[in-house]
C-alpha positions in Angstrom: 42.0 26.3 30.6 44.5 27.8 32.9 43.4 28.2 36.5 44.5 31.1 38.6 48.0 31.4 39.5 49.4 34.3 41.7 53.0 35.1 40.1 56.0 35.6 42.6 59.1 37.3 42.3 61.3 35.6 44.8 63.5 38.6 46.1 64.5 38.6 49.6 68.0 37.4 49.0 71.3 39.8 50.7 73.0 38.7 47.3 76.1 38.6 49.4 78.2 36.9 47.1 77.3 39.1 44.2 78.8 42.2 45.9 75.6 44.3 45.5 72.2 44.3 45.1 71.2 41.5 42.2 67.0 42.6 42.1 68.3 46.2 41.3 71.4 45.3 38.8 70.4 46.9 35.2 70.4 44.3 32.3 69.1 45.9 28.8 68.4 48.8 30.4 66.0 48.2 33.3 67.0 46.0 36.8 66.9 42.3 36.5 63.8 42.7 39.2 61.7 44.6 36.6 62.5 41.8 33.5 61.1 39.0 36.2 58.0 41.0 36.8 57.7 42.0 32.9 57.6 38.3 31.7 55.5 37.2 34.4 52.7 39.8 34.4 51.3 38.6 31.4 50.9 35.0 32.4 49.7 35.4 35.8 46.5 36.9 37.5 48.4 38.6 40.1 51.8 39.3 40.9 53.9 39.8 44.3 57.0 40.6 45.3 58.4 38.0 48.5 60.9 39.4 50.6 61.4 43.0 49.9 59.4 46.2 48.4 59.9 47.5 44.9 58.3 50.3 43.4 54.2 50.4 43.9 54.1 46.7 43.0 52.1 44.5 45.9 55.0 43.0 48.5 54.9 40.2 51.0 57.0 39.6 53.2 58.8 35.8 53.9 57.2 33.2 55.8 56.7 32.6 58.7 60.3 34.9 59.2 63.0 36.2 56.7 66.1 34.8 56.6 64.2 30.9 55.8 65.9 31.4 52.2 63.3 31.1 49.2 61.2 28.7 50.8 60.2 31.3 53.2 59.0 33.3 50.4 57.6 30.2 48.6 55.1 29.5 51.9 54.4 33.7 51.9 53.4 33.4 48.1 51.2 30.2 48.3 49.8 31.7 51.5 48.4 34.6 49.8 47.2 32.3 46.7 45.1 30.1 49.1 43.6 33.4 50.5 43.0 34.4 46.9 41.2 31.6 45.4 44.3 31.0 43.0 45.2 27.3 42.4 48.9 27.7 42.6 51.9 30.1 42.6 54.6 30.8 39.4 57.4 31.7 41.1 60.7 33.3 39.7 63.7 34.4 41.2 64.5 37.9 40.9 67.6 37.5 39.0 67.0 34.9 36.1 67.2 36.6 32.6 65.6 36.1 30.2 62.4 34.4 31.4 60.2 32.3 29.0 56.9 34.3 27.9 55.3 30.7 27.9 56.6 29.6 31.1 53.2 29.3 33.1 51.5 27.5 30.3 54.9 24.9 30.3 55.1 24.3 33.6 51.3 23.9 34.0 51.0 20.8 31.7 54.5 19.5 33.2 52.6 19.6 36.7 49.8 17.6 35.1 47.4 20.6 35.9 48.4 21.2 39.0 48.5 17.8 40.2 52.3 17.8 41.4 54.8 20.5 41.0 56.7 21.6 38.5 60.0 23.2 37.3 63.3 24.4 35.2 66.0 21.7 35.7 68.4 23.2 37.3 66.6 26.4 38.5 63.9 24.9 40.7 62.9 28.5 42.0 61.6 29.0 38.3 58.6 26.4 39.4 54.5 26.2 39.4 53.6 25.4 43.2 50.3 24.2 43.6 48.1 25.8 46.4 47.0 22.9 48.0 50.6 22.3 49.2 50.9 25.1 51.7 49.7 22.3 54.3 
C-alpha cells in the first residue's frame, strides 16, 4: 500500500522569462496552477502550495528563504511532511500540463517504496521525495 505523501505545487517562480505570471496562465479554461493541483489531489493525502498563496488552498512559504529556486520549496514541502507523519513529498511544478493521474503510484515503485527518489526524465521537479531526506 501507498504511504502518506503530502502533494506540492512548486510555485514560487517570478516566471521572468515567460513575460507574466505562468501559475495563473489559463490552459482549457482554468490556470495551469489549478490543472497541477487537480491531478494531484486525488493521489495525495494533502496538498500545499510552496512559494506563493492561491485561493483557500494551504501555502507554505520557501525554505529556509525565497529566492533558493525550487529546492527552497522542496525543503518547505518535506518539512511540513516530516511534521505530518507523511513518508514523502509528490512535488509538481506549477506549470507542467497535463500531469499523469497515476503519477504518485509511478513514481512510488520507481523510488523502490520510498527507498531513493524518484522522477520524470527531464522534469525532475515532477519527483517523489522521500521524508527522511530533509536531513
Amino acid at each position: 500500500p501507498m504511504p502518506t505523501i503530502v502533494g506540492a505545487v512548486i510555485a514560487g517562480g517570478r516566471s521572468s522569462r515567460f513575460g507574466s505570471d505562468k501559475a495563473l496562465y489559463e490552459v482549457a479554461g482554468k490556470p495551469l496552477i489549478q490543472h497541477a493541483i487537480d491531478a494531484i489531489t486525488p493521489q495525495t493525502d494533502m496538498v500545499v502550495i510552496c512559494g506563493r498563496e492561491y485561493g483557500s488552498y494551504r501555502s507554505i512559504p520557501d525554505f529556509p528563504t525565497s529566492g533558493r529556486g525550487p529546492l527552497g520549496g522542496i525543503c518547505a514541502a518535506l518539512r511540513l511532511a516530516k511534521e505530518a507523519g507523511a513518508a514523502g513529498v509528490l512535488t509538481v511544478p506549477c506549470d507542467v500540463f497535463p500531469l499523469d493521474q497515476a503519477l504518485a503510484r509511478t513514481l512510488f515503485d520507481a523510488s523502490e517504496g520510498l527507498s531513493r527518489a524518484a522522477f520524470v526524465e527531464g522534469q525532475w521537479l515532477v519527483g517523489l521525495w522521500p521524508t527522511k531526506w530533509l536531513a
